[in-house]
N, C-alpha and C positions, 0 to 999 in steps of 0.2 A: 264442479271443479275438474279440471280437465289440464294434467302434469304435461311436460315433456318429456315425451322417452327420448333418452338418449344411449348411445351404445358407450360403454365405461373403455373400452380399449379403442375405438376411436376417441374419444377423448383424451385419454390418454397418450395418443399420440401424437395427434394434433399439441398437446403441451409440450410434449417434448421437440415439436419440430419448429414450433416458437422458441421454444429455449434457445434450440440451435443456431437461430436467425441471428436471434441477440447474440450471443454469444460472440458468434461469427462478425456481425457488426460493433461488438468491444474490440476484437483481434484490429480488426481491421485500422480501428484510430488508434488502437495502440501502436500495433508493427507497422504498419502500413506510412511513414512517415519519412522523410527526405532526411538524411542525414546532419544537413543545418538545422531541420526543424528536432531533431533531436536532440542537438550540443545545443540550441538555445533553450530547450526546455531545462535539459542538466543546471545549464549557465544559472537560468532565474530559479530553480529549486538550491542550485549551494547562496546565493545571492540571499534569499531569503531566510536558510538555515544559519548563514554568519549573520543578519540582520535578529533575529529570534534568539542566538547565541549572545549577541552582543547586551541584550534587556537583562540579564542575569545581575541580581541587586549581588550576590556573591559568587562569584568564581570560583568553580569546584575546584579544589588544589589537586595536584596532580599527583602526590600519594595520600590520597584521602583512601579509607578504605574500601569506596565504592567505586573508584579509576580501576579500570579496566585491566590498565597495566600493570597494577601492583595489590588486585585482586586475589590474593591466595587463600583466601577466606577467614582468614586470622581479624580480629579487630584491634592485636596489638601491633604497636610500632616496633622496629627492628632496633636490635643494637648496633 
């Protein structure tokens, strides 16, 4: 039986400099992008969020106690 030695801080560097790669190659399709291909991705993620908002069997009321804007932690209604 015959292992492979390997050196642990090259290896660990070598992972780290793959991370980097990827990483660097996320940025890049993220930022890296034309400002039309940006307003159109915006455009079809709200398009899809009013589509996904619209399937709601109830309509959260807008002072329900979990709206945002009338959130003051109280579960009673106002007089």
């Amino acid at each position: 039986m015959s292992a492979d030695v390997i050196n642990l801080r090259q290896a660990r560097k070598q992972r780290e400099r793959e991370a980097r790669v990827k990483q660097a190659e996320e940025n890049r399709v993220k930022h890296g992008r034309k400002k039309v291909e940006r307003e159109q991705t915006e455009r079809q993620a709200k398009t899809q969020a009013e589509l996904l908002d619209g399937h709601w069997l109830d309509q959260p009321a807008e002072n329900s106690p979990g709206h945002a804007a009338d959130d003051d932690g109280t579960d009673q209604d106002k007089p």
